[in-house]
N, C-alpha and C positions, 0 to 999 in steps of 0.2 A: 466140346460139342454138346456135353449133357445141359452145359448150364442156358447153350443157344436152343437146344429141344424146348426145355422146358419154357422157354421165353416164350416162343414161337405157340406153345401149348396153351401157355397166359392172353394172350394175344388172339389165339383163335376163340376161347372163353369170351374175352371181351368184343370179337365179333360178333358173336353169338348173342352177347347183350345189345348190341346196337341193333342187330337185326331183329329182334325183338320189339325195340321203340320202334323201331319201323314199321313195322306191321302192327303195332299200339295206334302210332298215329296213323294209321291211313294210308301209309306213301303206296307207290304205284308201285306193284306186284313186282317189277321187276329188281325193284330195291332188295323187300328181303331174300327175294331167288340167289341175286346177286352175293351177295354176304353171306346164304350159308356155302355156296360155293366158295366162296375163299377163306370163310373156314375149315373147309371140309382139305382146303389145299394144305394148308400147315397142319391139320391135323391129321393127315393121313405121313408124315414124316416124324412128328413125335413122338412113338411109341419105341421105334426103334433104332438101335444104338449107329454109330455110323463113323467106325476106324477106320474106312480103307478110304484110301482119295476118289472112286470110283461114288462110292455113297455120299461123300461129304459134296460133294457136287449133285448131288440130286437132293440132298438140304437146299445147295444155292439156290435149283430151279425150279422146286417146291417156293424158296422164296416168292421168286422172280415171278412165277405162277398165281402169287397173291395177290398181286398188285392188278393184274387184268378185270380180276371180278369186282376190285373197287372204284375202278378207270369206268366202270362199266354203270355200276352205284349211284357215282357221283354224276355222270352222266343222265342218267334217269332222273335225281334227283334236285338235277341243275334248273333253278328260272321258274318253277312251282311255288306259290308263294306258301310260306307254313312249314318249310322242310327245313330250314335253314340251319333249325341245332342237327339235323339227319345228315345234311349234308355237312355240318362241320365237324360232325363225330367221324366220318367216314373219311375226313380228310385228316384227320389226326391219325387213325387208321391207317392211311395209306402214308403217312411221316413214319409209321414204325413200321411198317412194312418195307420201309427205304434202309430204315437203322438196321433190319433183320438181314438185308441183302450184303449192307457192308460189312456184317458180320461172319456173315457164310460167308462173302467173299473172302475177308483175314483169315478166316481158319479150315480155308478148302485142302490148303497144304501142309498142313499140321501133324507131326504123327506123333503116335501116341508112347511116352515115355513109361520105363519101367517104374513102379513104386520106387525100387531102392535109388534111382537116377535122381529122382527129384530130392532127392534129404538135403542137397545144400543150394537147390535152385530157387530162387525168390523170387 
């Protein structure tokens, strides 16, 4: 789960850059609104740790929760002419934001092993 935090951490950074260029270029307000909101989603989940299956699912729906505010992005962004690296930055975006889901989803049930368990596990 640390190494999904930290992905998710990388990922909210590089919202954060796109939302940037977008408000660089001009896009309509509700672009970079939109973005730091779904940053703000994954980044409000990577700080802290999350052993219990109870937490690991509130990774998933932090996931899950990403994806509305770039549904919302790209929408805005859609049929404007001049957006079109905005709009395809945010759709690359929301492709990891898909990868992030299927990875919370594989390790919702996961639990966590003791150091000495893992010596002959590979």
């Amino acid at each position: 789960m640390f190494r999904l935090r930290m992905f998710a951490a990388l990922v909210a950074i590089v919202t954060l850059g796109v939302m940037v260029l977008a408000f660089v270029m001009e896009a309509p307000i509700g672009v970079p609104i939109a973005l730091l909101v779904a940053a703000a989603c994954l980044a409000a989940i990577t700080p802290f740790d999350a052993p219990t299956r109870r937490e690991r699912n509130r990774v998933l729906i932090a996931c899950l929760l990403y994806l509305v505010p770039l549904a919302v992005a790209v929408w805005f962004a859609h049929g404007i002419p001049g957006f079109e690296r905005v709009e395809a930055a945010v759709i690359v975006l929301s492709q990891l934001g898909v990868g992030l889901i299927c990875w919370a989803f594989a390790t919702r049930k996961r639990r966590r092993m003791p150091q000495p368990r893992r010596y002959f596990d590979n």
